[in-house]
N, C-alpha and C positions, 0 to 999 in steps of 0.2 A: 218327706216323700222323695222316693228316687227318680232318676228316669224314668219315663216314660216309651214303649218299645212306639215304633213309626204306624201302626196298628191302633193302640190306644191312645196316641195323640188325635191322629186322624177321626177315630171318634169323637173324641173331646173337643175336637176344631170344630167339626164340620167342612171340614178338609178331606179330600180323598189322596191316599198314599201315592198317586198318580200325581196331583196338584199339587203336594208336598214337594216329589223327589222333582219337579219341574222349579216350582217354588227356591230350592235347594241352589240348583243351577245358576238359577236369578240372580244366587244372592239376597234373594228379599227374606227369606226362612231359613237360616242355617240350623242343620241341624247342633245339640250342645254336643254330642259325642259320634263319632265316626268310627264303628270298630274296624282296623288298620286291615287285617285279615278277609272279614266276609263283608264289609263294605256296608252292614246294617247300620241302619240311623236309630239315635234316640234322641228323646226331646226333655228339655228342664219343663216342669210346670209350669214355671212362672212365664216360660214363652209361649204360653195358651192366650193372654193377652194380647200379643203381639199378633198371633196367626188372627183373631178372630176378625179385623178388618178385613182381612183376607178373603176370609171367609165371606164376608157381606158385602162383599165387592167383585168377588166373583158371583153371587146369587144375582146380581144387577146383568151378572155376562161381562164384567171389564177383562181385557184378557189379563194372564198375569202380567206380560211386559209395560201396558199403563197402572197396572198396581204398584208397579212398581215405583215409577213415576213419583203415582200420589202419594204412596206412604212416605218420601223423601221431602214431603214438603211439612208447613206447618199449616196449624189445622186451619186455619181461614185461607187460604191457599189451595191446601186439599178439600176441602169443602166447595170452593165455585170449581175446582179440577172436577169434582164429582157430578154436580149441576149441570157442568158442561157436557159431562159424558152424557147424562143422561136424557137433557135435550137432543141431542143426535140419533139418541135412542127412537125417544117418539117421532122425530120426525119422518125418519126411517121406517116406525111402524105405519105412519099415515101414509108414505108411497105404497105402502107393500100391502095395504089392508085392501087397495081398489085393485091388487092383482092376485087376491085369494084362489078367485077361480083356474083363473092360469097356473097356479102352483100345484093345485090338486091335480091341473091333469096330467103335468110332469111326474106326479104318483103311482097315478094310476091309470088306467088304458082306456079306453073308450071305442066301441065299435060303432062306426062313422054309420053301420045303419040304425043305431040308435038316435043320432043326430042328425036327421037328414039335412042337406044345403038346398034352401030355396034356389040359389043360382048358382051355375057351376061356376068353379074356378079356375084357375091359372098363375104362373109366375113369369113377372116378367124379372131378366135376368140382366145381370153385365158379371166381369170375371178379368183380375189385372193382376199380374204379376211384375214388378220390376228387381233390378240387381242392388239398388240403391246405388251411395254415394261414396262406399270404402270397400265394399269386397270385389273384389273382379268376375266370381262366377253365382250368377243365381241361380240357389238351391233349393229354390219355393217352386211351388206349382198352386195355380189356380186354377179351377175350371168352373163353367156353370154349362149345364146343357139343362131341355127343356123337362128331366125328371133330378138330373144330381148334380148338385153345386158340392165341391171340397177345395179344404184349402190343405197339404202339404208342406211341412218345415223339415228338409233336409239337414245334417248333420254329420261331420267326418268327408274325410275325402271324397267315399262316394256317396257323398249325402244327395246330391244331385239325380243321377240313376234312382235311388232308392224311394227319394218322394215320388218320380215319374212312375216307378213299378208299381208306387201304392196306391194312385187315383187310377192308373193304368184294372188292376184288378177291377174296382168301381165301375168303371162305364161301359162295362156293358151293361147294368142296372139300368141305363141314359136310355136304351130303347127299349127291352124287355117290360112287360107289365108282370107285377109279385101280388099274390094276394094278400089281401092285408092282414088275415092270421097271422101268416108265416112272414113276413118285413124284419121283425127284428132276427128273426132265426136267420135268416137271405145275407142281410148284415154281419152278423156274425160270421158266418162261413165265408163271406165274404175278405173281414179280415183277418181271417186263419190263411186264405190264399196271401193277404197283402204280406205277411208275416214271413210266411214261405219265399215270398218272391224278394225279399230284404233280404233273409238272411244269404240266401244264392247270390247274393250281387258281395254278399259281405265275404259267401266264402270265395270268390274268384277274381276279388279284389288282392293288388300286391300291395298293400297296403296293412299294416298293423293295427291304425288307429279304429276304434270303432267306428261305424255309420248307422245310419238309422233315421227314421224320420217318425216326426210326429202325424196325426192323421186325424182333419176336422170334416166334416162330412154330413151332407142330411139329403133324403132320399124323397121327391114329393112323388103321393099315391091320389091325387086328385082332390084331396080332402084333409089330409094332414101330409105334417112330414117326420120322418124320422131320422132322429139325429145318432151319429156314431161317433165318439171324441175320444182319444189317445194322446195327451203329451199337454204341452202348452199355448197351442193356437185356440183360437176361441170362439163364439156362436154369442150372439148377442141378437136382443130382439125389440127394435121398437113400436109399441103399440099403445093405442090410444094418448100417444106423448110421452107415455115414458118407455128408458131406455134403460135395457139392465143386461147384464151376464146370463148365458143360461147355460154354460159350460163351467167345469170345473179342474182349474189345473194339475195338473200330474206332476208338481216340480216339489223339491226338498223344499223352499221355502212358502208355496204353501201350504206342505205339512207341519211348518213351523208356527205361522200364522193360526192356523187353526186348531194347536195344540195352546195358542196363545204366548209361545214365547218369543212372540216381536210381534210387533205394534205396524199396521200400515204403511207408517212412514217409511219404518226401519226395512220391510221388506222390499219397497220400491227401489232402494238403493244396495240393498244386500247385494257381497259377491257372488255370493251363488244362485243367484235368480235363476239362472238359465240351467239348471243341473234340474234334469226330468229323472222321476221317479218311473214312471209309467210311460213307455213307449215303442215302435216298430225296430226291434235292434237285437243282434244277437246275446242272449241272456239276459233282456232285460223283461219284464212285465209287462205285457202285450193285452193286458186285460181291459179291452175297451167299455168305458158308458156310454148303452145304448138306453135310449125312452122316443117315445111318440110323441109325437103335438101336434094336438087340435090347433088349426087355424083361423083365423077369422079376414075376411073383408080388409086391405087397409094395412096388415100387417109389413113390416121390412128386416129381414132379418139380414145382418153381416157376418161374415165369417173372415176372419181374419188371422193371417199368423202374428209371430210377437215384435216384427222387424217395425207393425204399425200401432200396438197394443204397450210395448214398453218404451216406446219414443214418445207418442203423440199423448198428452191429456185426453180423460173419458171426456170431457165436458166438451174439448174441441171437436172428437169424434161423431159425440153425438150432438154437436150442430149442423156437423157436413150430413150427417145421415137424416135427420130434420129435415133440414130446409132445400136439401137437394135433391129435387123431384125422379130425375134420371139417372137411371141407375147409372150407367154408362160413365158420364161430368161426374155421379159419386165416385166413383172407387179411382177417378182419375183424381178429384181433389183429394181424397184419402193419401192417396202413396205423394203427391206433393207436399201434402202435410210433413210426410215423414220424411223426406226428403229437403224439404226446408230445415226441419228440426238435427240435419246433419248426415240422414239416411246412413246409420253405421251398421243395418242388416238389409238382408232383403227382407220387399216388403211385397205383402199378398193381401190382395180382397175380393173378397165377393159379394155382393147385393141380390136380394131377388125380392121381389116384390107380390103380397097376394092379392088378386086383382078378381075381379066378375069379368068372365067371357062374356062375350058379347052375342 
């Protein structure tokens, strides 16, 4: 039998030609032949064996970069390597199984006069910016007022100006009342202005370097809030004790991450952590995620940029946001964290709290 074109391997894996040319890269799957010219793969038969671990360890979810891992070991090695993954697996599904509900309504929308609130609500707020412990000028903005808490990650010389112009568009949302149809439309046009007001700072800068700022944000309408995220700062929410992510980064690594070609670890220390895909910046991708979230009693959400999200451990974070009643002592133990830990960015945070008016 001859080759195989990258098409009918992928059949014959259970491999998708996606998996494969990543696979490739890895080095975990070469392919046997490289045409020099049009760059097509093909495969030997006999390396249908080889992929089909592959194959059954991606069906588990490992990404490839710990498959890769595992196939490098030997098979009682790779065996408790696999066990282990996949305890982590479950234990991960048993946090995530008591937050079912909460994921659904990150899906899908919900009109709050569908759910009415036996008592009204409220947030109570704090909002900290510092320069940290190595840059001289900070280029973060934090704010919380009594409807919009954002946090801002400037970037580039005039990164400074550029975050102020981007929560600057935002508040006036701070006193205005939006109905809650139209909130995420309000948002968006919202930062179409932030977008505008960037790039005018970018073009009357004498400066060459690009600027631009990331942009974390969430809007409360009495009953929920809505969230609007751009770049790498981030929204995080604890409730009922646990404490998770609800933002998603706009950076090349974790595009890589979730194409699965680096592992966790690897990402945490990658050099190019900080290289945003998606952000407020002349020619780059301005395309914000926006969704709503139902609130409940009890709730704490943070919002942070990365000066305290790439320094400080989640587990350290989320003890201070635990145990720390006030918001106010939080987001000042927060930026001490980070600033203990060396403060090599600025560091930004914001807490608000969902409470029953009285």
């Amino acid at each position: 039998m001859g080759l195989l074109t990258i098409g009918a391997f992928a059949k014959a894996s259970r491999l998708s030609p996606k998996a494969l040319r990543l696979s490739d890269e890895l080095g975990l799957l070469t392919p046997a032949h490289v045409d020099p010219v049009t760059g097509y793969r093909r495969y030997a038969p006999e390396q249908l064996d080889q992929a089909r671990p592959v194959a059954w360890l991606r069906r588990l979810g490992m990404p490839l970069a710990r498959i890769q891992r595992v196939c490098g070991l030997d098979t009682g090695a790779a065996a408790e390597a696999v066990r282990a993954f996949w305890e982590q697996v479950e234990a991960d599904t048993a946090v995530r199984r008591d937050l079912a509900t909460f994921l659904i309504d990150h899906l899908t929308w919900k009109d709050p006069a569908m759910a009415p609130i036996t008592s009204p609500l409220g947030i109570r707020y704090a909002a900290l910016s510092d320069a940290g412990l190595v840059r001289e000028d900070n280029q973060d903005i934090a704010y919380a007022g009594s409807r919009l808490l954002a946090v801002a990650d400037g970037f580039g010389r005039s990164g400074a100006p550029a975050s102020a112009a981007a929560v600057d568009v935002l508040k006036h949302l701070d006193s205005g009342s939006v109905p809650a149809g139209d909130l995420l439309n309000v948002l968006e046009d919202a930062i179409e202005q932030a977008k505008q007001a960037v790039h005018g700072i970018a073009a009357t800068s004498s400066s060459s370097e690009e600027c631009g700022t990331t942009l974390t944000a969430m809007l409360w309408t009495g009953s929920q809030l809505a969230l609007v995220h751009i770049g790498d700062s981030r929204a995080h929410l604890l409730r009922g004790g646990e404490f998770f992510q609800i933002t998603h980064d706009h950076t090349v690594v974790q595009s890589m991450l979730d194409d699965g070609r680096i592992s966790p670890e690897e990402a945490a220390s990658h050099p190019q952590r900080a290289l945003l895909i998606r952000a407020l910046a002349e020619g780059a991708d301005a395309t914000p995620d926006l969704r709503l979230h139902d609130v409940q009693p009890g709730d704490r959400y943070l919002l942070c940029s990365d000066g305290l999200s790439t320094v400080v451990p989640v587990e350290d974070v989320r003890q201070v946001v635990t145990t720390v009643s006030d918001p106010e002592q939080a987001v000042r133990r927060l930026v001490n964290l980070a600033n203990r830990a060396g403060g090599p960015d600025n560091i930004s945070c914001v807490i608000a709290d969902v409470v029953e008016l009285q």
